[in-house]
C-alpha positions in Angstrom: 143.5 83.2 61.8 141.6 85.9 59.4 139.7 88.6 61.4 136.0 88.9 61.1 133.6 91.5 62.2 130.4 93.1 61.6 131.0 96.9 60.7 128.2 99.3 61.1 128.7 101.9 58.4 126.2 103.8 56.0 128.4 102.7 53.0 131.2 100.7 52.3 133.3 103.2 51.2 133.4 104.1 55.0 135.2 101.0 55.4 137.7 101.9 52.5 138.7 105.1 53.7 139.5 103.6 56.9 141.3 100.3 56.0 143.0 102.2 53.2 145.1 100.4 49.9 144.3 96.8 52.5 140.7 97.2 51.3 141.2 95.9 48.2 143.0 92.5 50.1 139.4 92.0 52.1 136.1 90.6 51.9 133.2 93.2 52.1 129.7 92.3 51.9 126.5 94.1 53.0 124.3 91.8 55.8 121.7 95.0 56.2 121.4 98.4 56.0 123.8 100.2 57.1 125.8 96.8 58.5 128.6 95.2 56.6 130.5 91.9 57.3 134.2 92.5 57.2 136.8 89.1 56.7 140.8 90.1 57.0 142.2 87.0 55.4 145.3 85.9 57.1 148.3 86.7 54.8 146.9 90.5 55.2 147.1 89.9 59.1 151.0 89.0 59.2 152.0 91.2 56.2 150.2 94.7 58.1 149.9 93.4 61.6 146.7 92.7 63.8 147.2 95.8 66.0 147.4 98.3 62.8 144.0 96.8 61.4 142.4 97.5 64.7 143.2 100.7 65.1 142.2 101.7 61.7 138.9 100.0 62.6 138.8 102.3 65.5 137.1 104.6 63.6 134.4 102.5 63.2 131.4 100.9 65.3 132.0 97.3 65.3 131.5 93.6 66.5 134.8 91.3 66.6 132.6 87.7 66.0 136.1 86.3 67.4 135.9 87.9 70.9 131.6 88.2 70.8 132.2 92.2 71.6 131.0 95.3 70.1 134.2 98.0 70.1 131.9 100.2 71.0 127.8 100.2 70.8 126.2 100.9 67.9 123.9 104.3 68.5 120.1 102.6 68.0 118.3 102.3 65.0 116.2 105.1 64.2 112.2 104.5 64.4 111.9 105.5 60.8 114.9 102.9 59.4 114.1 100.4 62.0 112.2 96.6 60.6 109.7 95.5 63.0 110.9 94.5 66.4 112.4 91.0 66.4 111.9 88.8 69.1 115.4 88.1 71.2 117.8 86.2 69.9 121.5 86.5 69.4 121.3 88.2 66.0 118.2 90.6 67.4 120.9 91.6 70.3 123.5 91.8 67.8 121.9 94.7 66.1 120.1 96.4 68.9 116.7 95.1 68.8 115.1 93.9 71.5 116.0 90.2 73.6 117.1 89.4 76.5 
């Protein structure tokens, strides 16, 4: 099964530096500012090994979408950066904004 997760990075070439030459083998797209979606297609699983793409994702702030988990919380979005407050919501939880 391919990995997924949400990545929360200033710029993608955060996630490059961390995943390495197994960049190139992934899906990278941008959902918001300073979030990225992140798919690890299976081949790239077996051939390098679930528990080395974690741990270079250690690195980073980010939400497995398998296990419904962040890896670690995502400091909250700054006053200035932040869109108006959402109302709850799995998505508005997702990114630290307000729900219940």
């Amino acid at each position: 099964m391919a990995l997924q997760f949400v990545i929360r990075a200033q710029h993608v070439e955060d996630i490059e530096r961390e995943l390495g030459q197994v960049f190139g083998e992934c899906e990278v797209f941008p959902i918001r500012s300073g979030h990225f979606g992140l798919s690890i297609p299976q081949r790239t699983v077996e051939a390098v090994g679930e528990p080395n793409l974690r741990a270079a994702l250690a690195a980073l702030s980010h939400f497995d979408l398998w296990a419904g988990a962040w890896n670690r919380l995502p400091p909250p979005v700054e006053a200035a950066n932040a869109p108006s407050p959402a109302k709850g919501g799995f998505i508005a939880r997702l990114f630290g904004r307000g729900g219940s």
